[in-house]
N, CA and C of each residue as an Amber inpcrd file, in Angstrom:
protein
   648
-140.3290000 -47.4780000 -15.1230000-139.2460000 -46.6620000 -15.6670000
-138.0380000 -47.5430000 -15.9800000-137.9410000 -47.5300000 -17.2590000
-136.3310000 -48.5570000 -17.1880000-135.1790000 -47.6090000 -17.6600000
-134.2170000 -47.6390000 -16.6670000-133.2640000 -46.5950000 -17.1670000
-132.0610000 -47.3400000 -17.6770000-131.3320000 -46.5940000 -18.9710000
-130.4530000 -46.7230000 -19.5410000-128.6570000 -46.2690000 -18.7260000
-127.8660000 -46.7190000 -18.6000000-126.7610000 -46.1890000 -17.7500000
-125.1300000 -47.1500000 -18.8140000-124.8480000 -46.1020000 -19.0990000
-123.9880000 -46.5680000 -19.5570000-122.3940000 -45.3800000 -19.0900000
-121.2100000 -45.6670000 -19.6350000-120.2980000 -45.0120000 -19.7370000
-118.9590000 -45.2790000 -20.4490000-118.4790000 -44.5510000 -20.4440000
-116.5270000 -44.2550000 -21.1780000-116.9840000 -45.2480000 -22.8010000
-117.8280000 -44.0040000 -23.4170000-118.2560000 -44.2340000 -24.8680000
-117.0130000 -42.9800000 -25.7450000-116.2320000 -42.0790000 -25.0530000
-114.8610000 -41.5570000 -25.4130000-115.2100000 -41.1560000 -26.7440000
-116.6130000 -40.6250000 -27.2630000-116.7540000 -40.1280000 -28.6150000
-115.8680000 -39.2040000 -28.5220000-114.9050000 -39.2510000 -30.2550000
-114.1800000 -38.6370000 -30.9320000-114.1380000 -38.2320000 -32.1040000
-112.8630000 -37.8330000 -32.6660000-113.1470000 -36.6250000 -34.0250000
-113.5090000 -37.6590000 -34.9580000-113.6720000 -39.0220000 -34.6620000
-113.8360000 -40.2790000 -35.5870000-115.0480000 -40.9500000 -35.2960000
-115.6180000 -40.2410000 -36.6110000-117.4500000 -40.5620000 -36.1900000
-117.4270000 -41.9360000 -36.8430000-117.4980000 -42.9810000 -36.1860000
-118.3150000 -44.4600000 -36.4200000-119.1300000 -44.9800000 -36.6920000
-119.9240000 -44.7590000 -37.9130000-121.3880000 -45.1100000 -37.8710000
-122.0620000 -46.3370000 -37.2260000-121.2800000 -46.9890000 -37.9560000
-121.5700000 -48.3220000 -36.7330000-122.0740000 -48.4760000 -34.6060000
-121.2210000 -47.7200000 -34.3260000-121.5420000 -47.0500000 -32.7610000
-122.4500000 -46.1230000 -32.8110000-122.4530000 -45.5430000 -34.0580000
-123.7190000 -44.2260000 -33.6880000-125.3850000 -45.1480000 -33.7150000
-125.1120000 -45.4790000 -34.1680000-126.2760000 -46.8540000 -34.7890000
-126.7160000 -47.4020000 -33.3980000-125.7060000 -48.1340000 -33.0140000
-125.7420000 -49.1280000 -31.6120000-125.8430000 -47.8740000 -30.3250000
-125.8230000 -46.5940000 -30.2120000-126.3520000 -46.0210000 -29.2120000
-127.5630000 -45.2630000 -29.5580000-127.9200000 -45.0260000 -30.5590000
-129.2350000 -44.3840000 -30.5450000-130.1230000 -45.7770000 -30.5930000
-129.9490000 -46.8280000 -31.0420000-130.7480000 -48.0600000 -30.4130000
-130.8690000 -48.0950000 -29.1730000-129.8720000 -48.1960000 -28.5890000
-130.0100000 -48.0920000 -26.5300000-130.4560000 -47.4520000 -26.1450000
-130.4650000 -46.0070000 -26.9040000-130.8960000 -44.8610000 -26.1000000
-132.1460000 -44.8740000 -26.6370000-132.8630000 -44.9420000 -27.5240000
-134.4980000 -45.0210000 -27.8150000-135.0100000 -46.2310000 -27.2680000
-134.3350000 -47.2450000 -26.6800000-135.0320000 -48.4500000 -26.3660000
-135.2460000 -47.9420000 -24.8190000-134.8600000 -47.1630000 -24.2450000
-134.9710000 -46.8200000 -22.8200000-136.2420000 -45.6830000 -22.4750000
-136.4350000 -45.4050000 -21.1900000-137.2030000 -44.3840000 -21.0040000
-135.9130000 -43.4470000 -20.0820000-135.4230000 -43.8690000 -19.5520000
-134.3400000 -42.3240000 -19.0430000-132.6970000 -43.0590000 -19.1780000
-132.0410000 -42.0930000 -19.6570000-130.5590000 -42.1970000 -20.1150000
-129.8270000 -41.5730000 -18.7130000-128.8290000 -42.1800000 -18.1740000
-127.8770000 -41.3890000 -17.6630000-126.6710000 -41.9300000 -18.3940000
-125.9710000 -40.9720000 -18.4370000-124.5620000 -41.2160000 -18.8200000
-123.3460000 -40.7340000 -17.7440000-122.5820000 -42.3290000 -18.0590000
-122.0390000 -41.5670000 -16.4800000-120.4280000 -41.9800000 -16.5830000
-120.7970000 -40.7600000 -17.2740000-118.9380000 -40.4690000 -17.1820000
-118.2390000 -40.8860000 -18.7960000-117.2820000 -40.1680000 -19.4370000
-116.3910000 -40.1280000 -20.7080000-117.1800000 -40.5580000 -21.6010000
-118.4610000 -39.4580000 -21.8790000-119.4180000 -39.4140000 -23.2050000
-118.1620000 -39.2660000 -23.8150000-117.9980000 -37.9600000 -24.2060000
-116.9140000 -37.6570000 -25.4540000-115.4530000 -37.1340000 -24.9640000
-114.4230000 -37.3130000 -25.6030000-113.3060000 -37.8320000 -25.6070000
-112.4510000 -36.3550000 -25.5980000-112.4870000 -35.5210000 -24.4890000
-111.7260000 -34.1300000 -24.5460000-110.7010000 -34.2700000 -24.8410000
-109.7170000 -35.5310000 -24.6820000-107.8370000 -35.0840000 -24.4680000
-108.0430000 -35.2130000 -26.3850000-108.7570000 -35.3790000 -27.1520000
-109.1780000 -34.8450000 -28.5480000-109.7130000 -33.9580000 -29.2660000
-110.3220000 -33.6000000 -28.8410000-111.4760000 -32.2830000 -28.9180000
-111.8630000 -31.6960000 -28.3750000-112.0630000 -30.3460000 -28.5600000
-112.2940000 -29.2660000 -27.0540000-114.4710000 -29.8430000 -27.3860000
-115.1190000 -29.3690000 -26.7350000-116.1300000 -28.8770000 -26.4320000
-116.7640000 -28.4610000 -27.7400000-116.1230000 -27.3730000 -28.1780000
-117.3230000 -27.1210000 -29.2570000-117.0330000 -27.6680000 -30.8580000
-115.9520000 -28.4570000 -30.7130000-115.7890000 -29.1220000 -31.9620000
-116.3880000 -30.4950000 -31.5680000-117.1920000 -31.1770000 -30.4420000
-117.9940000 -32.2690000 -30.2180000-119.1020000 -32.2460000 -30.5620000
-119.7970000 -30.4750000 -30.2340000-120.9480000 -30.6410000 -30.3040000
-121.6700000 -29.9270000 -31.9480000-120.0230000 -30.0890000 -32.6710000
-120.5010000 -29.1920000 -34.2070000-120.3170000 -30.5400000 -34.8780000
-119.6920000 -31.9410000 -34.5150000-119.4320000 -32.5870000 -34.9530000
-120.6990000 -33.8580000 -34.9200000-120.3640000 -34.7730000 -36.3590000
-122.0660000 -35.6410000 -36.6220000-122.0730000 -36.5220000 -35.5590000
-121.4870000 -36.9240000 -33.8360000-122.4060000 -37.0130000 -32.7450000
-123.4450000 -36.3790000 -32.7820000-123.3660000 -34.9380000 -33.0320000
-124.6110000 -34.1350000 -32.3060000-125.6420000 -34.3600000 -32.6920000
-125.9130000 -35.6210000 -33.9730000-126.8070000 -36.2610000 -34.4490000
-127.8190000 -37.4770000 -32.8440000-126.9970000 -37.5980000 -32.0320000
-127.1150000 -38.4980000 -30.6820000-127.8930000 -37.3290000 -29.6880000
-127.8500000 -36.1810000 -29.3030000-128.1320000 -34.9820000 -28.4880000
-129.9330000 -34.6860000 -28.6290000-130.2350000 -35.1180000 -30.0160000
-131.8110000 -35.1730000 -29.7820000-132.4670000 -36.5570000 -28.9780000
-131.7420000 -37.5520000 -29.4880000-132.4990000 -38.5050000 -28.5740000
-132.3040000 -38.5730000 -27.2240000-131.1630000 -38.0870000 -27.0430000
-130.7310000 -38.0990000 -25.6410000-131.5470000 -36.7120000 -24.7170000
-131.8150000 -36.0720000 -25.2970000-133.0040000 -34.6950000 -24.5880000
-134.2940000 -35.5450000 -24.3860000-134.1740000 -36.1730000 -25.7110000
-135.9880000 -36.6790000 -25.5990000-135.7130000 -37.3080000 -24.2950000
-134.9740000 -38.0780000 -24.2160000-135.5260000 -39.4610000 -23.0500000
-134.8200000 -38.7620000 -21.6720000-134.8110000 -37.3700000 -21.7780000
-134.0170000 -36.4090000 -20.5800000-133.1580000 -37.2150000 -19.5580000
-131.8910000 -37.3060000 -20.5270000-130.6660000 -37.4980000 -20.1170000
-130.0850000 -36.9210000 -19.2160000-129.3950000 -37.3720000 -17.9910000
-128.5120000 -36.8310000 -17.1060000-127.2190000 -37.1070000 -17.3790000
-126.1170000 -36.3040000 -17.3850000-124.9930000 -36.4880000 -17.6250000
-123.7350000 -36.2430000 -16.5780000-123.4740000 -37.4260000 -16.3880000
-121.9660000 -36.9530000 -15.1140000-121.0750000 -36.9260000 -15.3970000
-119.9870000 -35.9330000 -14.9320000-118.8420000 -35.6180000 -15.4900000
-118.0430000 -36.9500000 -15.2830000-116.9950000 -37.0830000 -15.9870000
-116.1170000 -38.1660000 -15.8790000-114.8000000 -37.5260000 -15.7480000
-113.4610000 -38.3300000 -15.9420000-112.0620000 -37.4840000 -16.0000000
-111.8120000 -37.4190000 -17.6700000-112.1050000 -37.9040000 -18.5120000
-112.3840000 -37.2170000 -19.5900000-113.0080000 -36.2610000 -20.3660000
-113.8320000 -35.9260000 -19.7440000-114.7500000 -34.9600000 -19.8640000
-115.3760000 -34.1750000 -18.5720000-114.3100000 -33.6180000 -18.0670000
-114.4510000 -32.8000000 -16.6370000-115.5570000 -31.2410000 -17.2760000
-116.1960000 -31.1490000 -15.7190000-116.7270000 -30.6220000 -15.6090000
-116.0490000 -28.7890000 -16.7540000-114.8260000 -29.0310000 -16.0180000
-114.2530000 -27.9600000 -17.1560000-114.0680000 -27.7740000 -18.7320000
-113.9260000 -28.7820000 -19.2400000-113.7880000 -28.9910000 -20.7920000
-115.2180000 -28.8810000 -20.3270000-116.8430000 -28.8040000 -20.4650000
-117.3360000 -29.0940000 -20.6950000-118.3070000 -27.8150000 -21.0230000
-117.1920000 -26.7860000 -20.2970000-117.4050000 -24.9830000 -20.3330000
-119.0930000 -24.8320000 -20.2190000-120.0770000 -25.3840000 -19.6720000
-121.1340000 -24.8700000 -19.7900000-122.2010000 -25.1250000 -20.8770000
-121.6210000 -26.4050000 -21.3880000-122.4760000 -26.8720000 -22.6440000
-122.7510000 -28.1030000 -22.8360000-122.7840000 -28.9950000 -21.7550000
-123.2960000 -30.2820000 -21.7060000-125.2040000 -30.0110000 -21.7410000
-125.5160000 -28.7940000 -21.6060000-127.1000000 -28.7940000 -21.9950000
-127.3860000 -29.0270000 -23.2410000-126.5980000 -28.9950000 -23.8670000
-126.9660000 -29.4990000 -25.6180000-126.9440000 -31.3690000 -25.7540000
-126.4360000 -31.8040000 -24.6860000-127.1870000 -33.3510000 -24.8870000
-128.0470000 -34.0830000 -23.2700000-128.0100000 -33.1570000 -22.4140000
-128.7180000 -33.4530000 -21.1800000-129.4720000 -32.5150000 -20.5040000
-130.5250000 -32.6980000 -19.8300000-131.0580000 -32.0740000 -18.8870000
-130.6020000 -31.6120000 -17.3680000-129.8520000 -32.1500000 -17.1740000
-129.2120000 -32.4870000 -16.0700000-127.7130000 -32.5100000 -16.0310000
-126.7080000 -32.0190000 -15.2000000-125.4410000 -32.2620000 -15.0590000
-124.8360000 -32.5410000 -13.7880000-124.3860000 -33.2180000 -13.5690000
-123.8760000 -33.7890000 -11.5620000-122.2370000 -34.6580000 -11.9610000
-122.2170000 -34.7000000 -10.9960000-121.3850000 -35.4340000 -10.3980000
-121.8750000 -36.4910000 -10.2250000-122.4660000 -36.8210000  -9.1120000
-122.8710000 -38.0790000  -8.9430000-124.6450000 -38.0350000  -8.7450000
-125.1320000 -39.1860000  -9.1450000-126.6070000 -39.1050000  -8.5840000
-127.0550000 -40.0000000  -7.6190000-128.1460000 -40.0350000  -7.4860000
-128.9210000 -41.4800000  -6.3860000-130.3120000 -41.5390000  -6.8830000
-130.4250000 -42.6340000  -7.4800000-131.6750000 -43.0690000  -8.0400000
-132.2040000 -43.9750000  -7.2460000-133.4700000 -44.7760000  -7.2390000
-134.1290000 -45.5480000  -6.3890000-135.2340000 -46.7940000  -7.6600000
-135.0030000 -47.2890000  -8.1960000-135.6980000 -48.2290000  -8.8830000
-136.2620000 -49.6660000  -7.9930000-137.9380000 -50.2490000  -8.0410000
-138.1580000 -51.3880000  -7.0560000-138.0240000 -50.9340000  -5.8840000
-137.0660000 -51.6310000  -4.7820000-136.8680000 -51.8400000  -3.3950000
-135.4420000 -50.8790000  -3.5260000-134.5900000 -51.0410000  -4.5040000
-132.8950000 -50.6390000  -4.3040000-132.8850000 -49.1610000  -4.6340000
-131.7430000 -48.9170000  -3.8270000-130.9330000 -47.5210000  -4.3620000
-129.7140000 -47.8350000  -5.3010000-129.4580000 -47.3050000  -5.7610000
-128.5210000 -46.8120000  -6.8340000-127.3750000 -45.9260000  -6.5840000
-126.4450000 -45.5400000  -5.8030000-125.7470000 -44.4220000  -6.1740000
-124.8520000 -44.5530000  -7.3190000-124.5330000 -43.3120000  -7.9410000
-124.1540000 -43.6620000  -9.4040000-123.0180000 -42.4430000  -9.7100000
-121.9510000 -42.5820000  -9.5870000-120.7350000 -41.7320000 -10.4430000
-119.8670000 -42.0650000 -11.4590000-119.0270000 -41.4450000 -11.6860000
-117.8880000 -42.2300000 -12.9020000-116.7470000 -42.8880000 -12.3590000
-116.5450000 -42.7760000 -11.0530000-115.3880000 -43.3000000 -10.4340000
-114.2920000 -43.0360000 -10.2330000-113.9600000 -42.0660000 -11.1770000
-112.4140000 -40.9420000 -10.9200000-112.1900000 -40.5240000  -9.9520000
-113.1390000 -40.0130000  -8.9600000-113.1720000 -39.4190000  -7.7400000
-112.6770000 -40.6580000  -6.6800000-113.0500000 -41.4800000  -6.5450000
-112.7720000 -42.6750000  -5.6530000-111.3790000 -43.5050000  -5.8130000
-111.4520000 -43.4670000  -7.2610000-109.7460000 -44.1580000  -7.5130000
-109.4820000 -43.6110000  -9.2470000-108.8890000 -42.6600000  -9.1700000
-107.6560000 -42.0610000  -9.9950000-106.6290000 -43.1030000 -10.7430000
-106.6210000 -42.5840000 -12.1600000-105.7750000 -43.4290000 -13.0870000
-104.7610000 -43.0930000 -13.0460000-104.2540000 -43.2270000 -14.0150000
-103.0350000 -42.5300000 -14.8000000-102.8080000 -40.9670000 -15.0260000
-104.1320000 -40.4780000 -15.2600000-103.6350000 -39.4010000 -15.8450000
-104.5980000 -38.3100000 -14.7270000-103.9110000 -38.7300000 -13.5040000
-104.0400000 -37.9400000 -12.3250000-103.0230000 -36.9570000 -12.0470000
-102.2380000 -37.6090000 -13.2720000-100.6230000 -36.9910000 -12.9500000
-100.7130000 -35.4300000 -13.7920000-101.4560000 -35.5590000 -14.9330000
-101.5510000 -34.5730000 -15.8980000-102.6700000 -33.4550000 -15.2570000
-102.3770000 -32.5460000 -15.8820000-103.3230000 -31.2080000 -16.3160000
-104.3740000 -31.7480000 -17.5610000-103.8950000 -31.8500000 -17.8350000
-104.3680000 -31.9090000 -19.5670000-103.8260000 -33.2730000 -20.2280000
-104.0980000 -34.4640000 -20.5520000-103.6210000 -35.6080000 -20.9740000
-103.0590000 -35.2330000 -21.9920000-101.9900000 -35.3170000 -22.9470000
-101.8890000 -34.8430000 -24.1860000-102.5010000 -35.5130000 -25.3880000
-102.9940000 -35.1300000 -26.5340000-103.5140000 -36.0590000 -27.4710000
-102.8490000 -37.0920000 -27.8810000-101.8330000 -36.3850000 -28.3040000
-100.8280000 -38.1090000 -28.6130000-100.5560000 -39.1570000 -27.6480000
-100.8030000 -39.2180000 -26.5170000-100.1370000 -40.0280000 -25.5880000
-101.9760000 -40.3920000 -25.7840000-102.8210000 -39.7060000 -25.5940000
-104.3440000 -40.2980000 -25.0640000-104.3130000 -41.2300000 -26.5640000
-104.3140000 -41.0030000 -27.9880000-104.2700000 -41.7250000 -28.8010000
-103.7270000 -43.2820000 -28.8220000-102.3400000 -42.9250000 -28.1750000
-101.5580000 -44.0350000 -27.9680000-102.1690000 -45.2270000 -27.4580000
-102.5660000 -44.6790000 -25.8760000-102.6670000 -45.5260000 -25.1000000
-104.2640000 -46.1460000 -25.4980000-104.9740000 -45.6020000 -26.6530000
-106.6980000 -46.3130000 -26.9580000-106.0210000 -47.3500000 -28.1130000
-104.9600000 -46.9090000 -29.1650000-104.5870000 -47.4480000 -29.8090000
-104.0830000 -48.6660000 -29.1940000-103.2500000 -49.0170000 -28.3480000
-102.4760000 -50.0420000 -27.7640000-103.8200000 -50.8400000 -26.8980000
-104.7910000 -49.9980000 -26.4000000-105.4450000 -50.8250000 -25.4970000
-106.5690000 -51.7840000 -26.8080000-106.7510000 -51.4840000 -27.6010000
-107.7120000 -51.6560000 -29.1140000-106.8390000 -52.9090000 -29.5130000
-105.4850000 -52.4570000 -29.5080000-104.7040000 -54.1990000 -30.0660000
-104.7460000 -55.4150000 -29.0350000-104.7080000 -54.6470000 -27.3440000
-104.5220000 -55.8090000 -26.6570000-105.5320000 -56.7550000 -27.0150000
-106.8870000 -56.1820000 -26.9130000-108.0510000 -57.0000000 -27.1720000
-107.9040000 -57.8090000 -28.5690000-107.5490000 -57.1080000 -29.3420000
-107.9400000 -57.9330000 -30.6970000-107.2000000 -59.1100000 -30.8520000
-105.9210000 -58.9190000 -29.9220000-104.8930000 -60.0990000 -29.9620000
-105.2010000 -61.0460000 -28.7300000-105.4170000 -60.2310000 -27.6320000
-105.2530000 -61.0490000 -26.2760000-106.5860000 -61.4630000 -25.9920000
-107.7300000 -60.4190000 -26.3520000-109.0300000 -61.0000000 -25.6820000
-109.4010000 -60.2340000 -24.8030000-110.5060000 -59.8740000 -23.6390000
-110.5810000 -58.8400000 -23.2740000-110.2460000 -59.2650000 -21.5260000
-110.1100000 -60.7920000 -21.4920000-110.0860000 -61.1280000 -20.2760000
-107.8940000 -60.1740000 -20.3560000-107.6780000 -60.0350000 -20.9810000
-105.8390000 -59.2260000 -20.8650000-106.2660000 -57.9520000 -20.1890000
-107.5190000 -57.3730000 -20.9550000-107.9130000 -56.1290000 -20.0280000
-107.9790000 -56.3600000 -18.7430000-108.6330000 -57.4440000 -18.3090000
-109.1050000 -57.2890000 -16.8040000-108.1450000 -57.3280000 -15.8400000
-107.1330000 -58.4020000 -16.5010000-105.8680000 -58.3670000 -15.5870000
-104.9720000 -56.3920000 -15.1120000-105.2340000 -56.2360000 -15.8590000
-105.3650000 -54.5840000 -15.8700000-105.5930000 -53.7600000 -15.3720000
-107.0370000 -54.1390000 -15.0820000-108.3810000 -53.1410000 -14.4780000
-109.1320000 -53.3410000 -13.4910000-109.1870000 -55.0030000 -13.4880000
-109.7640000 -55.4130000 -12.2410000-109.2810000 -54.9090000 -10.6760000
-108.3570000 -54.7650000 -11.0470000-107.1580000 -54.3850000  -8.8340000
-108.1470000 -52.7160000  -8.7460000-108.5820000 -52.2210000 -10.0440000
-109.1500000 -50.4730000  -9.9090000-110.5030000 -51.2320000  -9.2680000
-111.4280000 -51.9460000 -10.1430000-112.3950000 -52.0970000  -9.3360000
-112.3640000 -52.7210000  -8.2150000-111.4910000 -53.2830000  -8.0140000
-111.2740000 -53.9770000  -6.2600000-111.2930000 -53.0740000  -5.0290000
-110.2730000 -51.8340000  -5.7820000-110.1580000 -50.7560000  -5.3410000
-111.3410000 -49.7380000  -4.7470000-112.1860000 -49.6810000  -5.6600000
-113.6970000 -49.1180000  -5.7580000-114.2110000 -49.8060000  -4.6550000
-114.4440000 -50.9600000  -4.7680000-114.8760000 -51.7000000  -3.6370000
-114.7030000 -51.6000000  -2.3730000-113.0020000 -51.8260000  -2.1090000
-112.6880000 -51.2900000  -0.7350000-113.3780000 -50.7390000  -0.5640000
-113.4690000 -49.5100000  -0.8100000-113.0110000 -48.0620000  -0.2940000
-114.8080000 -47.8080000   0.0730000-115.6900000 -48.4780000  -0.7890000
-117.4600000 -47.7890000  -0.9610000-117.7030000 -49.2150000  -0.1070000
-117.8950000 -50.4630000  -0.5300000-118.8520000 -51.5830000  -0.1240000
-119.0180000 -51.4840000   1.4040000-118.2470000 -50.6830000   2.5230000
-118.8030000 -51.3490000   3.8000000-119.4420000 -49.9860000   4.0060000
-119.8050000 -49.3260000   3.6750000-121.1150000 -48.1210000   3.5060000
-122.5150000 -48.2700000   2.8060000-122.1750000 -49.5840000   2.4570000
-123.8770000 -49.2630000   1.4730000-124.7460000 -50.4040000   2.6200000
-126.3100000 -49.9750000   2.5890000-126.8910000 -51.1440000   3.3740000
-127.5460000 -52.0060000   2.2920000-127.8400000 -52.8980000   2.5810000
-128.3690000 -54.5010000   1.9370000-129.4270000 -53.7710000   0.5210000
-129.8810000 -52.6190000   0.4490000-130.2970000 -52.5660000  -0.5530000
-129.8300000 -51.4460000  -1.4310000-128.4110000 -51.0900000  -1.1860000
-127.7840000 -50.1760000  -1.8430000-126.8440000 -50.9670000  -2.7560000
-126.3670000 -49.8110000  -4.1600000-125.5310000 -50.3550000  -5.1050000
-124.6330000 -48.8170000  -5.1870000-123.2100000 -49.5210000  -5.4840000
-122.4190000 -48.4050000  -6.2470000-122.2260000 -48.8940000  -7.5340000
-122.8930000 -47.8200000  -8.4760000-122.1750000 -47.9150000 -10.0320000
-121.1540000 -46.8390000 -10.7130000-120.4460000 -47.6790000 -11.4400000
-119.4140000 -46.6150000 -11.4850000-118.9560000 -47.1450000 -13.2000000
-118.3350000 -46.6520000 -13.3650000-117.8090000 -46.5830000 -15.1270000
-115.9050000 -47.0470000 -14.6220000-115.4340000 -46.0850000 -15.9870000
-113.9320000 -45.6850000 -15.3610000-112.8730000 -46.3680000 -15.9140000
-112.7450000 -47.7930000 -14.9680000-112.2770000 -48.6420000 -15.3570000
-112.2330000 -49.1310000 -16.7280000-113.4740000 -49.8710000 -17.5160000
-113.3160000 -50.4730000 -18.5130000-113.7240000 -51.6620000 -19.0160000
-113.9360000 -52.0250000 -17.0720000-113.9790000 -53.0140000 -16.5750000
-115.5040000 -53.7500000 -16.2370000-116.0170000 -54.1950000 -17.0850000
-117.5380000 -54.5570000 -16.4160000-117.7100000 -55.8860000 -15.5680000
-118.2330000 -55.3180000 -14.6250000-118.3720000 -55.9140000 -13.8020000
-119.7500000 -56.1190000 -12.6050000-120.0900000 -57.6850000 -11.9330000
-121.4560000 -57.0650000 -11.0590000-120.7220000 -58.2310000  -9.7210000
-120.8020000 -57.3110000  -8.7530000-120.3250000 -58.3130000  -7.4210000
-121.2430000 -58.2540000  -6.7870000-121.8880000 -58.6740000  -6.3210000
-123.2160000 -59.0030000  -5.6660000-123.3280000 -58.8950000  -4.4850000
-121.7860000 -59.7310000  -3.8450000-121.6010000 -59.6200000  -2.6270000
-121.0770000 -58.1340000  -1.9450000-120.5660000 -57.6490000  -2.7350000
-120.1570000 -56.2080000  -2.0060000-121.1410000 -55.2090000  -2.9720000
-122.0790000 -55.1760000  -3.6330000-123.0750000 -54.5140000  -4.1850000
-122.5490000 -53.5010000  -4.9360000-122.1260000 -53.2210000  -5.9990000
-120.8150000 -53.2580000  -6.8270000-121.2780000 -53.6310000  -8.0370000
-120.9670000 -52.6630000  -9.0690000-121.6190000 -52.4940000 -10.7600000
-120.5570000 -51.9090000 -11.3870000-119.6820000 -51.9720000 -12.2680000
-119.3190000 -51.0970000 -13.0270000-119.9710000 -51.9250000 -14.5360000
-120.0050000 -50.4160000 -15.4960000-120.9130000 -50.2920000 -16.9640000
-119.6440000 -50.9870000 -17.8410000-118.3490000 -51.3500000 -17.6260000
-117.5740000 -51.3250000 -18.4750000-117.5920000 -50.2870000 -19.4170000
-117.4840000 -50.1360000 -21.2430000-117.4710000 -49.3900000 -22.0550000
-118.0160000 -49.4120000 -23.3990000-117.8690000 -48.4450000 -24.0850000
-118.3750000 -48.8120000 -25.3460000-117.4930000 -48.0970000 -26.4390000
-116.9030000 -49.2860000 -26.2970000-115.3450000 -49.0270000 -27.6570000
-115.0000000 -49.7850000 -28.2960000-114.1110000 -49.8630000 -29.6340000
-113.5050000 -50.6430000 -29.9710000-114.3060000 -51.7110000 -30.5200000
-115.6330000 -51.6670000 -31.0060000-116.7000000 -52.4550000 -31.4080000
-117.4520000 -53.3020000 -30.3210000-116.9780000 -53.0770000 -28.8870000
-118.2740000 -53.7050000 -27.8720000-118.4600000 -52.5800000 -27.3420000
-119.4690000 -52.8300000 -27.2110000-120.7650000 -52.3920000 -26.5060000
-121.3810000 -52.8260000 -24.9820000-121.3740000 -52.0060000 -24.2340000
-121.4300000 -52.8370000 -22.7450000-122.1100000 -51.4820000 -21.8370000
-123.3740000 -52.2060000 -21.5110000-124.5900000 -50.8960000 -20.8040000
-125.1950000 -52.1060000 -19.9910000-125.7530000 -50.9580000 -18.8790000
-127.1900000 -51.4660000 -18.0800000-128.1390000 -51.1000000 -18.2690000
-128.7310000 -51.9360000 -18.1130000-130.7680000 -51.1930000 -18.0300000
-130.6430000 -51.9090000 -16.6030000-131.5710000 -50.8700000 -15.9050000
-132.7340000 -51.1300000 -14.5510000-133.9500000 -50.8500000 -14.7180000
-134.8810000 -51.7960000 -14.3960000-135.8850000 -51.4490000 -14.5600000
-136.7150000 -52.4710000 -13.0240000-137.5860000 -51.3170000 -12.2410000
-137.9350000 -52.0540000 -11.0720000-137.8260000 -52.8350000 -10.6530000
-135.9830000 -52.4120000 -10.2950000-134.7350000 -52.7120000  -9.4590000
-134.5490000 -54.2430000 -10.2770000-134.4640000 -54.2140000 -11.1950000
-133.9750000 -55.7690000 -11.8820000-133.2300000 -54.9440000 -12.8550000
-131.2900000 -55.7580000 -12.6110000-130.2010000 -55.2260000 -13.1950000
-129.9850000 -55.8960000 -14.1520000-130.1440000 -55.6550000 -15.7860000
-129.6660000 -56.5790000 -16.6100000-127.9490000 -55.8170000 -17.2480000
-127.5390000 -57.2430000 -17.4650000-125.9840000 -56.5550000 -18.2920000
-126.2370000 -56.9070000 -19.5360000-125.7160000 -55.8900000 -20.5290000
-125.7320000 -56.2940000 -21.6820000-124.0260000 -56.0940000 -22.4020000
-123.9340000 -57.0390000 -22.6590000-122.1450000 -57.2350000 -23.9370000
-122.9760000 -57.2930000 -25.0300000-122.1730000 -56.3490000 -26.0200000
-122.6030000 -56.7140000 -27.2370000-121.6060000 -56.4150000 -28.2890000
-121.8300000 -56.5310000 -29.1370000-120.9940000 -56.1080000 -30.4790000
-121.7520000 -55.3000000 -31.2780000-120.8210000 -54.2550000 -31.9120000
-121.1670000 -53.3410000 -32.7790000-120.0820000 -53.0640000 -34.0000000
């Protein structure tokens, strides 16, 4: 079984062909999809303007290869009113998979360490625009190692708080951040994202973790 795990792909009212391209490749190259955490991009679109919109071109492949989907803080369980069955089989919070010898536990990470917009109800669109817009220039100017300075103290954070709970053949994966990352020593994964023209997923496949960066 090699499973696909990716997250904070923040689809919006701005269909990309280019990204639509580069995830239905990932997602047909796999045998099971989870997605874990900020498929599509609520502080933009409610719910049923995601799933009327040409994503929903992504929702068949993602049934075929019976996708699980976990809520993220972009796409809470609430925006999601009861209709995340139109691209998954499955809906959780968090899961626990077992691939090889290892376990897996697997969420989006909001729950463990809270961003910014812990502060809000509702992020507003313009400010959520802003801040993808500004984070889209840091990279193009700074590089993505400017992100990490950023993001990395969240996954450190993650760490604390999970690594002295897992035993020698447990992993926490988590999204969220932005931030991809694999610590080995505290057993520790985040998917980074898929924005802004990279591309950044795992496959497992009997318990062998590959990372993939890519461009799209």
């Amino acid at each position: 079984m090699k499973y696909l795990i990716f997250s904070d792909s923040h689809l919006n009212d701005f269909f990309d062909e280019r990204k639509f391209n580069f995830l239905k490749r990932i997602i047909l190259n796999s045998d099971r999809v989870i997605i874990n955490g900020d498929f599509w991009e609520a502080y933009d679109l409610k719910i049923n303007s995601f799933i009327s919109s040409k994503w929903n071109k992504l929702f068949k492949y993602l049934k075929k290869n019976n996708s699980i989907y976990l809520f993220g803080n972009h796409d809470k369980k609430t925006y999601a009113e009861g209709k995340a069955s139109m691209f998954s089989i499955k809906q959780e919070y968090k899961i626990k998979i077992k691939s090889g010898n290892k376990i897996f536990f697997i969420e989006h990470g909001d729950k463990i360490t809270p961003l910014w917009d812990k502060y809000f109800k509702r992020v507003p669109r313009f400010l959520n625009r802003f801040l993808n817009s500004l984070e889209k220039t840091i990279i193009a100017i700074l590089g993505m190692n400017a992100i990490g300075i950023l993001y990395k103290k969240f996954n450190d954070d993650m760490k604390k708080k999970k690594s002295s709970v897992l035993k020698n053949n447990e992993y926490l994966v988590c999204g969220h951040t932005h931030w991809m990352e694999f610590d080995e020593k505290n057993h520790y994964i985040n998917l980074g994202f898929i924005k802004h023209g990279i591309g950044q997923y795992v496959t497992i496949e009997n318990g062998k973790v590959e990372f993939h960066n890519e461009k799209y």
